[in-house]
C-alpha positions as YAML, in Angstrom:
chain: A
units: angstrom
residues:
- id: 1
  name: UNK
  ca: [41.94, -46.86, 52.98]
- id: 2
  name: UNK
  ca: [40.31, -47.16, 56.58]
- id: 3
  name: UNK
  ca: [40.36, -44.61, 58.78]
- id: 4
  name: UNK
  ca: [40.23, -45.09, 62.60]
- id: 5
  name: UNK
  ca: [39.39, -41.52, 64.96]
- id: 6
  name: UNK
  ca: [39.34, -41.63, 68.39]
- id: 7
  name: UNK
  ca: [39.81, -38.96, 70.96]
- id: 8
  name: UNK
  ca: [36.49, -37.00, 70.70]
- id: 9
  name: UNK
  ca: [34.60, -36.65, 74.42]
- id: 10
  name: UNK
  ca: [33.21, -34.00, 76.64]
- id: 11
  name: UNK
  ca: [35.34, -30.53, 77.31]
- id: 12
  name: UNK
  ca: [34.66, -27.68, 79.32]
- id: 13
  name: UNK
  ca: [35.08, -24.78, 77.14]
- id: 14
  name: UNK
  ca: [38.23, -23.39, 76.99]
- id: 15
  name: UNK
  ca: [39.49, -26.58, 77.29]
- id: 16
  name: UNK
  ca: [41.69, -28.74, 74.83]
- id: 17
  name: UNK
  ca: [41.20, -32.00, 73.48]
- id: 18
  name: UNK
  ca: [43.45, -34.12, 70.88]
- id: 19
  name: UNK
  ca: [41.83, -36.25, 67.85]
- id: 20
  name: UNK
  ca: [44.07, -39.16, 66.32]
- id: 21
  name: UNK
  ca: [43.56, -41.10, 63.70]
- id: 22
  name: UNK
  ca: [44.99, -44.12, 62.28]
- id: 23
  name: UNK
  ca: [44.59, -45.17, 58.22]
- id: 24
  name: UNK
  ca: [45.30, -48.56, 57.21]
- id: 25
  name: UNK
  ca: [47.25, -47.98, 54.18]
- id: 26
  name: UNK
  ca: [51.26, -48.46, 54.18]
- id: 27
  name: UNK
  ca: [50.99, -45.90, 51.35]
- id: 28
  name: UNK
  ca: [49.84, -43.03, 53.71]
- id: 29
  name: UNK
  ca: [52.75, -40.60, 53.89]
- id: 30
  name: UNK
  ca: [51.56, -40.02, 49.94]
- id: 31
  name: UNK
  ca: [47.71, -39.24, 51.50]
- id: 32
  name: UNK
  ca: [46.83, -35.75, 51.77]
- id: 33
  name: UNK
  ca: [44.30, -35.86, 55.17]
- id: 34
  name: UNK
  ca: [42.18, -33.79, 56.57]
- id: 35
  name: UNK
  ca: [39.31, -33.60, 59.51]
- id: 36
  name: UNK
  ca: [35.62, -31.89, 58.84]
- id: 37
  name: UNK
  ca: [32.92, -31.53, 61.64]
- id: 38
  name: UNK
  ca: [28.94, -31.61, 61.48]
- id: 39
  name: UNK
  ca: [27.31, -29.76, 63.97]
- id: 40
  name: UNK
  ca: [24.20, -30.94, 65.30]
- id: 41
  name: UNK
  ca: [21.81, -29.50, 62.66]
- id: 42
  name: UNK
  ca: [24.06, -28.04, 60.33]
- id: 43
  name: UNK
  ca: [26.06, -29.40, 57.06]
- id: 44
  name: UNK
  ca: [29.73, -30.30, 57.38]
- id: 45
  name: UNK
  ca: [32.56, -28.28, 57.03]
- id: 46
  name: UNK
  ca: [36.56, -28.46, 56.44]
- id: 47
  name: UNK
  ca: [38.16, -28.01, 60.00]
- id: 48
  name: UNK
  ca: [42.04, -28.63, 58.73]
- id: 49
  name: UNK
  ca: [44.12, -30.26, 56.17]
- id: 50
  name: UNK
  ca: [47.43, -31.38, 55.54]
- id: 51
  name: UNK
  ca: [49.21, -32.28, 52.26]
- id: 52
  name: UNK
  ca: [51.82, -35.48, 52.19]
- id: 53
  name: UNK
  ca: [54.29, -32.63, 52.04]
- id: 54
  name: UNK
  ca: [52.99, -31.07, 55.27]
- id: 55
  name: UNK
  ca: [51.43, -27.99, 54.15]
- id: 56
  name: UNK
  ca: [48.31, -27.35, 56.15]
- id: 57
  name: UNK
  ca: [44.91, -25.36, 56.04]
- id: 58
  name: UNK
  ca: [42.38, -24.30, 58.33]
- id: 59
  name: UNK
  ca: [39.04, -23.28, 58.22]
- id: 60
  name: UNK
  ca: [38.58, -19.26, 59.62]
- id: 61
  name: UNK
  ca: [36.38, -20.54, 62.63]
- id: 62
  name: UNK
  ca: [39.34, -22.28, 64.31]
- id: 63
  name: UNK
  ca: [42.26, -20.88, 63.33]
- id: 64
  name: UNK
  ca: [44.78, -20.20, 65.91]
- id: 65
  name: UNK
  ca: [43.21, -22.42, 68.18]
- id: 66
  name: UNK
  ca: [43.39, -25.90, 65.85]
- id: 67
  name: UNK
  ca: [46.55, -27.26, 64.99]
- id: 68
  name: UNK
  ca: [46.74, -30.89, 62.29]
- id: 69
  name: UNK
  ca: [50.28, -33.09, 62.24]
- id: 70
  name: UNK
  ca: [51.21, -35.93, 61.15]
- id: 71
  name: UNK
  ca: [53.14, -38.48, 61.86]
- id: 72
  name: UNK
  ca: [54.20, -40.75, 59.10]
- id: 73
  name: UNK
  ca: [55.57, -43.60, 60.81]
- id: 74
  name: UNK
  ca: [52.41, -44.21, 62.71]
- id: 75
  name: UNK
  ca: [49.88, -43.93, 59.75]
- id: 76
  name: UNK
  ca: [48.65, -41.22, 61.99]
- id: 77
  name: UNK
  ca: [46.74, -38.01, 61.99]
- id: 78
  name: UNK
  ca: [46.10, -35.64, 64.58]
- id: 79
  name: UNK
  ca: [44.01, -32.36, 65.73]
- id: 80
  name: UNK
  ca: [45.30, -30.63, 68.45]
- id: 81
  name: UNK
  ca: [42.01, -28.68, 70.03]
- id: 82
  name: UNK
  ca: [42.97, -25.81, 72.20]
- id: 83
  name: UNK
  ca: [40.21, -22.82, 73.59]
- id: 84
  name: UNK
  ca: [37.41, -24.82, 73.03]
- id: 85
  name: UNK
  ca: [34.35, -23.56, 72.73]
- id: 86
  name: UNK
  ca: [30.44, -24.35, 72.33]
- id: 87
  name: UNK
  ca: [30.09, -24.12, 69.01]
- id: 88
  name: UNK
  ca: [32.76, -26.31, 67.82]
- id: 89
  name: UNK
  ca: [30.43, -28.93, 69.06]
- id: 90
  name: UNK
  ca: [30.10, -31.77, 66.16]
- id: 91
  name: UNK
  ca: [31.00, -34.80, 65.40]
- id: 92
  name: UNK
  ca: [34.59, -34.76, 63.71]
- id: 93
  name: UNK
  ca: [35.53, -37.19, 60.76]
- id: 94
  name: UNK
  ca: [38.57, -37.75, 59.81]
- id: 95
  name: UNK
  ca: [39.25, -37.44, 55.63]
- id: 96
  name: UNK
  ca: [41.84, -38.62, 53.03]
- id: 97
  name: UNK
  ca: [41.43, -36.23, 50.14]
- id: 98
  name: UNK
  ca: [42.81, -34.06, 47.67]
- id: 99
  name: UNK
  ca: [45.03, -31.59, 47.52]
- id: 100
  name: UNK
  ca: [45.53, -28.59, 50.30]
- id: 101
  name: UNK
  ca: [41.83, -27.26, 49.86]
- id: 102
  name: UNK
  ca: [40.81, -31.29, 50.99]
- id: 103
  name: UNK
  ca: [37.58, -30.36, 48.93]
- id: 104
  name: UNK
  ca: [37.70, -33.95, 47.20]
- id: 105
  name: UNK
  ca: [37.13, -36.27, 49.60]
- id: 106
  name: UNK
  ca: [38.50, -39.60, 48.68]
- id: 107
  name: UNK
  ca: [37.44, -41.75, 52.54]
- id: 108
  name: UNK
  ca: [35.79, -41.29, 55.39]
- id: 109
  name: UNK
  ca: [36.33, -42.60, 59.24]
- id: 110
  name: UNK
  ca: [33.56, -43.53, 61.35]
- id: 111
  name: UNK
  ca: [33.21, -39.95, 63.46]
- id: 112
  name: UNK
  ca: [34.11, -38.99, 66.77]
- id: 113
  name: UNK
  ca: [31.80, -36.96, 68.94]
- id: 114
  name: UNK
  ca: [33.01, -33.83, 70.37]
- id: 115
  name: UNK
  ca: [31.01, -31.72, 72.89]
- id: 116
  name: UNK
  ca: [31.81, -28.53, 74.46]
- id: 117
  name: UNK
  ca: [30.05, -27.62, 77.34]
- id: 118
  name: UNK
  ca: [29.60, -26.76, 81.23]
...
């Protein structure tokens, strides 16, 4: 599968921003997906994950604040960004992998730079 983010840019924090991404497989409502993020410097990290059924995990640092959906028909993923601040700075990929802990990762996308700052 090919995965296709967009959506990363600058934010002020607080702000909100929304990642999409788009797989190529016609098979993807049976692809659990997920999005990690590398900070500059630091190793990457599960951000969120949702299950073909729809069941969805977060990482503690953005809880609350992060929301993942999916929408089926569009071969699309998406992370709703809300109260953004500096350090969720990173570069966000978006994942198909395994299962609702999305600890097997199966694909990669490309990356999409998010920066938080003012």
């Amino acid at each position: 599968v090919q995965l296709q983010a967009s959506g990363g840019g600058l934010v002020q924090p607080g702000g909100y921003l929304r990642l999409s991404c788009v797989a190529s497989r016609s098979i993807f409502n049976l692809l659990d997906m997920g999005w990690y993020r590398q900070p500059p410097g630091k190793q990457r990290e599960l951000v969120a994950a949702i299950t073909n059924g729809g069941t969805t995990n977060y990482g503690d640092s953005v809880k609350g604040r992060f929301t993942i959906s999916r929408d089926n028909a569009k071969r699309t993923v998406y992370l709703q960004m809300n109260s953004l601040k500096p350090e969720d700075t990173a570069t966000y990929y978006c994942v198909r992998c395994s299962g609702y802990e999305c600890q097997t990762v199966n694909a990669w996308g490309q990356g999409t730079l998010v920066t938080v700052s003012s």
